[in-house]
DRENLO-356542 format. One record per residue (C-alpha): residue number from 1; residue in one letter; x negated, z, y negated. Coordinates in steps of 0.05 Angstrom, whole numbers, plus 32768, in hexadecimal, padded with zeros to 4 digits. Example, Ala and Ser with C-alpha at 12.3 -4.5 7.8 and 13.67 -1.06 7.14 Angstrom:
  num  residuo     x     z     y
    1        A  7F0A  809C  805A
    2        S  7EEF  808F  8015
% end
This chain:
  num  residuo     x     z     y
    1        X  780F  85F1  75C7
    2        X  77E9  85D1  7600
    3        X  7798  85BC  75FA
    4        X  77B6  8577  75F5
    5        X  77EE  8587  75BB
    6        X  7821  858A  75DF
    7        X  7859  85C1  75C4
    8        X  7879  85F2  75E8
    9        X  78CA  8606  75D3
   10        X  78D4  863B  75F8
   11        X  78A1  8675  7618
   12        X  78D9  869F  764E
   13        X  78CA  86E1  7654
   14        X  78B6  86EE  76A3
   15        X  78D9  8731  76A3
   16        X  791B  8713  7690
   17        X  791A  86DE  76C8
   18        X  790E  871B  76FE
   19        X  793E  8748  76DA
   20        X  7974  871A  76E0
   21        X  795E  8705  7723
   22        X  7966  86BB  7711
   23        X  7924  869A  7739
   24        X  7940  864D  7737
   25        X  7926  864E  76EF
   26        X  78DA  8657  76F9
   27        X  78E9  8624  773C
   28        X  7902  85F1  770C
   29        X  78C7  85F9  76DE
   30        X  7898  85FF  7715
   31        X  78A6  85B8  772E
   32        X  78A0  859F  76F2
   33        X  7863  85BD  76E0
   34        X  7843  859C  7724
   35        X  785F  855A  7719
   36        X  783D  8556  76CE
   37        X  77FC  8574  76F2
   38        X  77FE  8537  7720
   39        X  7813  8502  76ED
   40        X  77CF  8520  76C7
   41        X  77A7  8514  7700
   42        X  77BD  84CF  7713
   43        X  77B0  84B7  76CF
   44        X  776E  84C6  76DE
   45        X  7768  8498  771F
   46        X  7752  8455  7712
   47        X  7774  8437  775A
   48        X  77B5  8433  776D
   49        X  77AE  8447  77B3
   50        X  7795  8494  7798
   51        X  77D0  8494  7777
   52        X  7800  848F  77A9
   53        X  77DA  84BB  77D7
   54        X  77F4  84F2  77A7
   55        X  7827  84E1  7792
   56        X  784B  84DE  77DB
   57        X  7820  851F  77ED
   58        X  7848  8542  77B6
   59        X  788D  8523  77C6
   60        X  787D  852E  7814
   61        X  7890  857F  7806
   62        X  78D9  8562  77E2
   63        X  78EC  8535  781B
   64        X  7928  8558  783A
   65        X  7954  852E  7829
   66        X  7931  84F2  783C
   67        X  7921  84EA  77EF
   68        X  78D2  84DB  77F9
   69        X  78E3  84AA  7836
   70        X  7911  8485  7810
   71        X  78E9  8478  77D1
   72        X  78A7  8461  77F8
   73        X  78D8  842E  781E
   74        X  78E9  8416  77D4
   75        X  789E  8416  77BE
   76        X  7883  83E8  77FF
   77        X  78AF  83BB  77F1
   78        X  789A  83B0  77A1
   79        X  786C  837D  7781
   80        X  782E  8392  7770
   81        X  783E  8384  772A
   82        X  787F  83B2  7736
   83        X  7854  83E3  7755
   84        X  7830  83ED  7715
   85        X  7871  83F8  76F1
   86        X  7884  842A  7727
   87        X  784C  8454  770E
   88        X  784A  843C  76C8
   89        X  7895  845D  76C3
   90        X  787B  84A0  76DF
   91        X  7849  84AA  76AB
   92        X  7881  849A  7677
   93        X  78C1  84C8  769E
   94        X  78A1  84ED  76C9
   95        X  78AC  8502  7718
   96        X  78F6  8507  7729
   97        X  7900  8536  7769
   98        X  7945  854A  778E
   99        X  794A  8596  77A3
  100        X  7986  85A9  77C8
  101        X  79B5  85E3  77C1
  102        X  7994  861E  77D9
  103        X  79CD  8630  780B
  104        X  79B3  85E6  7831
  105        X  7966  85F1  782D
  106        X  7943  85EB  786B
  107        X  7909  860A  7849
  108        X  7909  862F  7809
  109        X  78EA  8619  77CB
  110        X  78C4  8650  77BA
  111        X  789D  863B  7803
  112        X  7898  85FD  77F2
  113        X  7876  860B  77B0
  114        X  7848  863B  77D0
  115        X  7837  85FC  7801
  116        X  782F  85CE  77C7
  117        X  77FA  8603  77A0
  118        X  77D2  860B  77DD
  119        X  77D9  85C2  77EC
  120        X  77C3  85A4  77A7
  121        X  7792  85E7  7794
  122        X  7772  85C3  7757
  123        X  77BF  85CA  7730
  124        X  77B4  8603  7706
  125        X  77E0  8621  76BA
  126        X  77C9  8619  7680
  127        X  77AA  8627  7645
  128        X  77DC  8633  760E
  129        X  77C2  8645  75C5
  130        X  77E8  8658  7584
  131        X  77D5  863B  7539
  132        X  77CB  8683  7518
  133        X  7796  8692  74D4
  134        X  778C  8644  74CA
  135        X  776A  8640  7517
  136        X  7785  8635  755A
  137        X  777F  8677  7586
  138        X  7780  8673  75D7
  139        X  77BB  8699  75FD
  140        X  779D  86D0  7625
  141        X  77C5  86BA  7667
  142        X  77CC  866F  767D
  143        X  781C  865D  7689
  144        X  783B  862E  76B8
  145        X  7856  85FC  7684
  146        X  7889  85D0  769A
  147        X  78DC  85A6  7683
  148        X  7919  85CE  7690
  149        X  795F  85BB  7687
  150        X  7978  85F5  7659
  151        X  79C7  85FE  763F
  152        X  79D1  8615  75F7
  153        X  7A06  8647  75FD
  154        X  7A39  863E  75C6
  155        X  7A32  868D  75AF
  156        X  7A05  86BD  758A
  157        X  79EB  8701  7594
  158        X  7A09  871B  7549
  159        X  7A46  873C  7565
  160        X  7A33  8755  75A8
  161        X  7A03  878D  759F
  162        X  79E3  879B  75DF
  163        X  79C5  87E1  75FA
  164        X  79C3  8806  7640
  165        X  799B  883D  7663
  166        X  7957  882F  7681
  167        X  794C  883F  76CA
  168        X  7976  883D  770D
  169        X  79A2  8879  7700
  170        X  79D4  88A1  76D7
  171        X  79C7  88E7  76B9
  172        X  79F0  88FE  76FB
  173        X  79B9  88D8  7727
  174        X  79DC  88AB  773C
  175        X  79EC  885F  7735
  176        X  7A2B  885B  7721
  177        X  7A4A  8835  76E7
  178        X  7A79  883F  76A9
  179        X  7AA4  8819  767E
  180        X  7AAC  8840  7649
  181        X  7A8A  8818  7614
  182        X  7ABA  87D6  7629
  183        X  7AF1  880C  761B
  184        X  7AD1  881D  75D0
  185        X  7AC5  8861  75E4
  186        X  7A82  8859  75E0
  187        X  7A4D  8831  75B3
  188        X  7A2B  8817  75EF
  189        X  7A24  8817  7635
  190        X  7A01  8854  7656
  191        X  7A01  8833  769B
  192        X  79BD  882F  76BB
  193        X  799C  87EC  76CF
  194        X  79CB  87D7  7704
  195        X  79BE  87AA  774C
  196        X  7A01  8790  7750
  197        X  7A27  8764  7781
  198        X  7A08  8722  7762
  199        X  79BC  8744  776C
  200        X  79CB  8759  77A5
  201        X  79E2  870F  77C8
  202        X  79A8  86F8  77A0
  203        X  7973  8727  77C0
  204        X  7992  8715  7806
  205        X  7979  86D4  7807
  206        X  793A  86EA  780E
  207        X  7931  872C  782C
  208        X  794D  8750  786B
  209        X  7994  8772  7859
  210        X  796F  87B8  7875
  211        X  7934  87B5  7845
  212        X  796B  87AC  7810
  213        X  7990  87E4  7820
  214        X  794E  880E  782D
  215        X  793E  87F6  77E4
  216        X  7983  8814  77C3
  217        X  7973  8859  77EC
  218        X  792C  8862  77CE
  219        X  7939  8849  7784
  220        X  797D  8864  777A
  221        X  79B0  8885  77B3
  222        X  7986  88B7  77D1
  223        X  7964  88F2  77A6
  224        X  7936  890A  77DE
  225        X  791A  88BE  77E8
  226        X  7912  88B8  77A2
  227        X  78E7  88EF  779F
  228        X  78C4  88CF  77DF
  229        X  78B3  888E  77B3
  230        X  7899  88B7  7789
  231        X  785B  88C3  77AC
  232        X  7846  8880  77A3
  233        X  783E  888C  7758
  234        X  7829  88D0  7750
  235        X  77ED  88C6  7793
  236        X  77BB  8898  77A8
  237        X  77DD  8859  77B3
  238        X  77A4  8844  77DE
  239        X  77B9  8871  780E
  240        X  7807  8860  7807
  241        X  7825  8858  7850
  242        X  7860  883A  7859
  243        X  78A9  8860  784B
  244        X  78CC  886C  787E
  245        X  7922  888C  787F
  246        X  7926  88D8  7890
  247        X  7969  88F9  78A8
  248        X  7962  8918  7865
  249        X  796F  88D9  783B
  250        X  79AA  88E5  782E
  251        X  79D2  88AD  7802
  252        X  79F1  88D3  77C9
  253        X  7A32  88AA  77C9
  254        X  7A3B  88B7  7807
  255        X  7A36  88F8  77FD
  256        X  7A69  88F8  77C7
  257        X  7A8D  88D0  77F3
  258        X  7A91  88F4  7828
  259        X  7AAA  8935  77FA
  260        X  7ADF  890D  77E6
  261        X  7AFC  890B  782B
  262        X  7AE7  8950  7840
  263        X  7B1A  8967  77FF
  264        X  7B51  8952  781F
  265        X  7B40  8960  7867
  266        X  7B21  891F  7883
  267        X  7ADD  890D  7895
  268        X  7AB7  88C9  7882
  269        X  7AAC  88AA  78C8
  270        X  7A6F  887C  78BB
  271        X  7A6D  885B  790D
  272        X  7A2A  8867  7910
  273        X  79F9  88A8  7911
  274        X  79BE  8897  78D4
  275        X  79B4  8872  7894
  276        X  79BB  882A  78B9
  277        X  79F6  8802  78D3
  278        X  79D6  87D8  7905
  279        X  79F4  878F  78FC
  280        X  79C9  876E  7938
  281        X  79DE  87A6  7977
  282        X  7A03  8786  79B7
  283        X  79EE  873E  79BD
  284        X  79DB  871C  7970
  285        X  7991  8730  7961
  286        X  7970  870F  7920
  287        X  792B  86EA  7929
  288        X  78FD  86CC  78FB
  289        X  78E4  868D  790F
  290        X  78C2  8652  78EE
  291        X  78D3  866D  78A5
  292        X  7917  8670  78B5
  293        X  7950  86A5  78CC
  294        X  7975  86A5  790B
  295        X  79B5  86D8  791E
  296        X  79C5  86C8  7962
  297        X  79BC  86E0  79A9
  298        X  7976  86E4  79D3
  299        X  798C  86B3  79FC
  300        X  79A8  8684  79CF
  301        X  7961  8688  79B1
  302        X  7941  8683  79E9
  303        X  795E  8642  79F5
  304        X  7945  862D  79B1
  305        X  78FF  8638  79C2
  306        X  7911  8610  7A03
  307        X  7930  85CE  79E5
  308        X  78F4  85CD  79A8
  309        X  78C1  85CA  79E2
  310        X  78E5  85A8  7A16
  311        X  7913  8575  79F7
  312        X  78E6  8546  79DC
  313        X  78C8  8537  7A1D
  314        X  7905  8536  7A43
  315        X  791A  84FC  7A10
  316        X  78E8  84D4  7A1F
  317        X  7900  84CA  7A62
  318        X  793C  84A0  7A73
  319        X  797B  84B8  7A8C
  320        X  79BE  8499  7A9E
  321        X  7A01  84B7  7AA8
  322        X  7A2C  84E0  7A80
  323        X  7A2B  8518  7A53
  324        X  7A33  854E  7A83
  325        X  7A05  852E  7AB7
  326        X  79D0  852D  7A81
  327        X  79D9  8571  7A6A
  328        X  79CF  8580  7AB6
  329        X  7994  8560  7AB9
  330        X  7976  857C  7A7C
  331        X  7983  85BE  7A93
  332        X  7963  85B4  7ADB
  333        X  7921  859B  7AB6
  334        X  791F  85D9  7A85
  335        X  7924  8606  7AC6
  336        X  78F0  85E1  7AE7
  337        X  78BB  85E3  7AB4
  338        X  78CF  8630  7AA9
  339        X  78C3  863C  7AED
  340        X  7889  8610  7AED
  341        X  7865  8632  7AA9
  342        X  7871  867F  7AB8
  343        X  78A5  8696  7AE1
  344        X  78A0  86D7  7AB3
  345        X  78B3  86B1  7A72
  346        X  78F1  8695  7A9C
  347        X  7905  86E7  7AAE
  348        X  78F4  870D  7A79
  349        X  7909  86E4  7A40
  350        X  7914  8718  7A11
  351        X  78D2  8737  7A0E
  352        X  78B2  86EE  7A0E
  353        X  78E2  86DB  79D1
  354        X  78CE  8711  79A8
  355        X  7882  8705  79B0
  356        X  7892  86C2  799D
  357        X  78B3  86D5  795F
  358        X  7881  86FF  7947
  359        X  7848  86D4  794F
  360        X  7872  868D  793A
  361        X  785B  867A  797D
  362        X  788E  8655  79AA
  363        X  785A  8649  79E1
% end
């Protein structure tokens, strides 16, 4: 229970939620942890006016959908007497917020968390005890306490017995899977800990596809980077430098692979000499910019930059005539300020751009 008596149903265990990869949960729970955090505090203010202030602070960071917007249009326009009611319902229901599917986030939520924490720096877990020998005892760790919608499955564990082997690989070394126990030829499954097709889309989201696939060489595919990553467990981690792919990490299915073809006579062409396929060569380059992921080309990017500086001013201006006269004329004025700025930012784009990138500076 809470200081305040508040009981808790369920405590998840952390290493489940990363196991199975499943994030949304603790986002869901996070939000509303934050939201009660707030409701505590504005119980606390005696005028109105502090309460607002935080309350559309916090909603500010959930206004993608014009949700915040909207609902301080609705408040202005209340009664005072309404606008007590407003807040009187809060206190009783809570803070309702809107988060979109993740596949139509401008910004994901585990940034806008992060914003929220360092925004609002007084929120922190917290103290859970346990009734135990007729006193209450303190938790050693605060939690992050907060509703989630949870689905009672209509099922129980009784029948299905559940067992596999710890660890990345099989007793070949390598991670491959069987189905024997589905097939009752064995008690239980002997297939190691497995990053599937559903982990892997899930680890996509938020991580280059290389450092993914450099991942699956060190922990499992290659026995000579395994024994690489080993260092960092077996010497001084302070001195750990960062791993970097030898010609002699060599991915084991490959490998078998590649035997497989040699049997009868044909050779694995790959269509590319080392451990990477390179998915940005010719013209699509990927760039980090502004928390957010652009494939496209260097000058399609470049243009980017151009219209987030440039636009805004030229649409101040008035101009008459029609579409393609306009475009005309928005193009002229880009090339004039380019020329007028830095002739070498107009030339050598490319070099510009990526200096840009790396140091989320347009200018």
């Amino acid at each position: 229970m809470l200081e305040n008596g508040r009981r808790l149903d369920v405590i998840l265990n952390s290493l489940g939620v990363i196991n199975r990869l499943n994030s949304a949960q603790l986002f869901e729970i996070s939000i509303n942890f934050i939201a009660d955090r707030i409701i505590e505090k504005m119980r606390t203010m005696k005028r109105r006016s502090d309460m607002e202030k935080i309350l559309w602070k916090f909603l500010s960071h959930f206004n993608e959908r014009g949700m915040e917007s909207a609902l301080q249009k609705y408040y202005k326009n209340l009664t005072p007497g309404e606008k007590e009611e407003f807040f009187q319902s809060i206190f009783e229901y809570g803070i309702f917020v809107n988060i979109p599917p993740i596949s139509t986030q401008e910004k994901p939520i585990f940034d806008i968390l992060n914003d929220i924490y360092k925004e609002f720096d007084w929120i922190k877990p917290y103290d859970v005890f346990i009734d135990k020998w007729g006193r209450r005892i303190k938790m050693l760790h605060p939690l992050i306490v907060g509703e989630q919608y949870i689905i009672r499955l209509k099922q129980t564990a009784k029948k299905n017995f559940s067992a596999r082997s710890t660890g990345y690989l099989s007793q070949k070394g390598l991670p491959d899977k069987s189905n024997k126990s589905k097939h009752n030829q064995q008690l239980y499954s002997t297939t190691p800990i497995k990053i599937g097709r559903d982990e892997n889309n899930n680890l996509s989201i938020g991580i280059d596809s290389f450092t993914l696939a450099k991942f699956h060489l060190f922990y499992r595919s290659s026995p000579a980077a395994r024994r690489e990553i080993e260092k960092l467990y077996t010497k001084n981690p302070l001195n750990f430098k960062k791993f970097k792919i030898k010609k002699r990490f060599k991915n084991r299915n490959v490998e078998i692979l590649s035997a497989y073809f040699k049997s009868f006579g044909r050779k694995l062409d790959a269509g590319f000499g080392g451990l990477r396929v390179d998915a940005f060569d010719g013209k699509l380059h990927e760039f980090n910019y502004k928390g957010r992921k652009y494939l496209t080309t260097y000058m399609d990017m470049r243009q980017r930059l151009l219209d987030e500086r440039w636009k805004k001013n030229f649409n101040r201006t008035c101009h008459v005539g029609t579409k393609e006269q306009i475009e005309e004329a928005y193009k002229m004025y880009t090339n004039y300020e380019k020329a007028r700025i830095s002739g070498k930012f107009a030339v050598n784009c490319g070099f510009m751009m990526d200096e840009a990138m790396r140091d989320d500076d347009d200018e």
